[in-house]
C-alpha positions as CSV (number, residue, x, y, z in Angstrom):
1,X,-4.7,-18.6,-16.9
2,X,-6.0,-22.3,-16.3
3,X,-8.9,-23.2,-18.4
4,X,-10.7,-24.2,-15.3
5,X,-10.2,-22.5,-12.2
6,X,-12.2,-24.3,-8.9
7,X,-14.2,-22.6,-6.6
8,X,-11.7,-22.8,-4.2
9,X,-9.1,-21.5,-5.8
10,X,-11.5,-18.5,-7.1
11,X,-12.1,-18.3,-3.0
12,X,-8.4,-18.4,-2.5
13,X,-7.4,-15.7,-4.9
14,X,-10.3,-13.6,-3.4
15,X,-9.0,-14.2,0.3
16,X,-5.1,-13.3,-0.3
17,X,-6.5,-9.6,-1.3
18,X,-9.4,-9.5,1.5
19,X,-6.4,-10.8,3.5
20,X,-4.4,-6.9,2.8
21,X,-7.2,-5.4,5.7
22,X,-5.2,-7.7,7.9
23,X,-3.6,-3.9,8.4
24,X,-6.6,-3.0,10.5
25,X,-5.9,-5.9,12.8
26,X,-1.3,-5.8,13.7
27,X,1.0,-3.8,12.4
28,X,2.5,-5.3,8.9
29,X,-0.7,-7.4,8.8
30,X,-0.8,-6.2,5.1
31,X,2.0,-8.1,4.2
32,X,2.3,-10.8,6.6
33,X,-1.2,-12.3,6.1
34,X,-1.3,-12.8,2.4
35,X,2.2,-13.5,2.3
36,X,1.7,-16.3,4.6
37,X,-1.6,-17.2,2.6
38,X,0.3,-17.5,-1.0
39,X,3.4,-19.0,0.3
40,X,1.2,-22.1,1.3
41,X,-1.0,-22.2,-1.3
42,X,1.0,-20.6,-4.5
43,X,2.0,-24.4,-5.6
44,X,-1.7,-25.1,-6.1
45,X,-2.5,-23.4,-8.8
46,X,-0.9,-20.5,-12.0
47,X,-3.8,-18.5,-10.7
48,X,-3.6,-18.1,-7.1
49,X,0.2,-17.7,-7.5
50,X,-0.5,-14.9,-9.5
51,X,-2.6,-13.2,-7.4
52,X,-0.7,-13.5,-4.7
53,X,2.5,-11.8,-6.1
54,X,0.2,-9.1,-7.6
55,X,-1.4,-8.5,-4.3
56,X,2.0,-8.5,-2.6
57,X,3.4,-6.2,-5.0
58,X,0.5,-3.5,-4.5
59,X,1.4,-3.5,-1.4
60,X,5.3,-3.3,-1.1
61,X,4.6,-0.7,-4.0
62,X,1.8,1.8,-1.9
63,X,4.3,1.1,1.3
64,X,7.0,2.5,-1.2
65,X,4.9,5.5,-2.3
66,X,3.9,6.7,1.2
67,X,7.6,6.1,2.3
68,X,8.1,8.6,-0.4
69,X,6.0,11.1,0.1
70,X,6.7,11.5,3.7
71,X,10.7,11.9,3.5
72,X,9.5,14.6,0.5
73,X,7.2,16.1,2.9
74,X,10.0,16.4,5.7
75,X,12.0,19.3,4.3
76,X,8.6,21.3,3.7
77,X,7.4,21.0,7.1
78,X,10.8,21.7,8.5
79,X,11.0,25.0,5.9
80,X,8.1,26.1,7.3
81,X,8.8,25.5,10.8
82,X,12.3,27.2,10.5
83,X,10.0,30.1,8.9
84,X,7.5,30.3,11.8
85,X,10.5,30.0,14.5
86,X,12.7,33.1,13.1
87,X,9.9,35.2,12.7
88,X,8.7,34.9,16.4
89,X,12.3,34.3,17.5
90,X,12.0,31.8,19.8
91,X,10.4,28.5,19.9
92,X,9.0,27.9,23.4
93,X,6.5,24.8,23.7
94,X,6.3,25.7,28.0
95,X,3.8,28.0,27.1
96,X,2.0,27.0,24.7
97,X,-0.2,24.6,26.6
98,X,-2.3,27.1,28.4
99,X,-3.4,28.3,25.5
100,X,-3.9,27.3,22.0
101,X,-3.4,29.7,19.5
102,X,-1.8,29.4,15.6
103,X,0.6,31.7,14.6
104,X,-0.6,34.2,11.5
105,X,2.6,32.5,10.0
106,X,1.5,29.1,10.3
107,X,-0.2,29.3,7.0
108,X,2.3,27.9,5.3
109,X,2.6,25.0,7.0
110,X,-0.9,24.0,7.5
111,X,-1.2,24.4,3.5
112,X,1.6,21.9,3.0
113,X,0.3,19.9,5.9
114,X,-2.7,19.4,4.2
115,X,-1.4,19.0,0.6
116,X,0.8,16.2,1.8
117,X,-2.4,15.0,3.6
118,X,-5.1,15.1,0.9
119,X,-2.0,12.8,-1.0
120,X,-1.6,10.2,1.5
121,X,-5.4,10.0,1.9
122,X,-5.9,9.7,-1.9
123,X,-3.5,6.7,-2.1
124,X,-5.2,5.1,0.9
125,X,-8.4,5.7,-0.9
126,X,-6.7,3.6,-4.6
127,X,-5.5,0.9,-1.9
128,X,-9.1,0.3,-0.6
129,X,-10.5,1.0,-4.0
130,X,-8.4,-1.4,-5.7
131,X,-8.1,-4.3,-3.2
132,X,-12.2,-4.6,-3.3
133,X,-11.9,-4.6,-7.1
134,X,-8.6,-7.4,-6.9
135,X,-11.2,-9.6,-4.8
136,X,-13.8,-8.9,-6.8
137,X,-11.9,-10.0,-9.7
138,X,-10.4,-12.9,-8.2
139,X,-13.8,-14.6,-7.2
140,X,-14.9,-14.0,-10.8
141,X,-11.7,-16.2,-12.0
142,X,-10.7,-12.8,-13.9
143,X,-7.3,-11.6,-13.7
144,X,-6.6,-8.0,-11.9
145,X,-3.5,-5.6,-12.7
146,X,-3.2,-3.2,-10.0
147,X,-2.8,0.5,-10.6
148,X,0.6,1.9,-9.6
149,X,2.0,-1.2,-8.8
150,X,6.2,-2.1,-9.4
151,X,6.4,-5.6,-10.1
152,X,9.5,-7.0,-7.8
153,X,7.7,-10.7,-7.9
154,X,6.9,-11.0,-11.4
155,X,3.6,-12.9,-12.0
156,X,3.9,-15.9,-13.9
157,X,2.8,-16.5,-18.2
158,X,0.1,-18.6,-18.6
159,X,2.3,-21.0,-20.6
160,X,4.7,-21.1,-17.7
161,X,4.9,-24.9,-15.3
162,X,2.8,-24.1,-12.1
163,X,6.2,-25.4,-10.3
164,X,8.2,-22.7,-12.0
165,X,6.8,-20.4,-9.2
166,X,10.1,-20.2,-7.3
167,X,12.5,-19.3,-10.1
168,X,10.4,-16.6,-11.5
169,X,11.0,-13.8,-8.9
170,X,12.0,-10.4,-10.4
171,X,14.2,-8.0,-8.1
């Protein structure tokens, strides 16, 4: 990295991962805030571009990763579903509504309900876990490498021009 780094890029850095909780706030807001963030600012400094693209890629990776794990969660749930429905027969929601009651046979899918669960909730808990750590970092002028991440924008060498931001972008 630079050998000095300013408060305020140190503040920047820190506020492009804050920026991630954006989620809480509109849909997307994970991306679109420190994307907009790093987009205006990246030129300013080696070490705010960096952050920027790692913060982006934790992102587009954990959006990745929970993509994945629901389409491998949809053929469990339907497997156990299909189970539940040719053991009773029929599948008749009408009815249902009076009266609340789970099937013996719905074991099954509340276990893989719940697996599938526990997983999402265990990368949400990395994503908080590591974004606090990121800004954390950031505001000490320390560089962060985010577990599980894909890099698809590659951060930049420290031996690298700060204008060579554009070209560097790894697909």
């Amino acid at each position: 990295m630079e050998n000095t780094i300013t408060t305020g890029q140190k503040n920047t850095a820190t506020f492009i991962h804050l920026s991630v909780f954006a989620q809480f706030l509109f849909p997307l807001g994970n991306f679109i805030a420190p994307l907009l963030i790093w987009a205006s600012l990246k030129r300013n400094s080696v070490f705010v571009d960096n952050h920027g693209r790692r913060a982006l890629n934790f992102q587009m990776s954990t959006l990745l990763y929970t993509i994945g794990l629901v389409i491998i969660a949809i053929p469990f749930v339907a497997y156990q579903v299909l189970q539940i429905v040719s053991k009773q027969g029929h599948f008749d929601l009408e009815n249902h509504f009076d009266h609340f009651v789970i099937p013996n046979d719905a074991s099954g899918l509340i276990i893989t309900a719940l697996a599938f669960g526990l997983l999402l909730l265990a990368l949400f808990v990395v994503t908080l876990f590591s974004v606090i750590s990121a800004a954390v970092s950031a505001s000490n002028g320390e560089e962060y490498k985010y577990p599980l991440r894909i890099n698809f924008l590659k951060p930049l060498a420290v031996s690298q021009p700060e204008n060579a931001s554009d070209s560097s972008t790894e697909v």
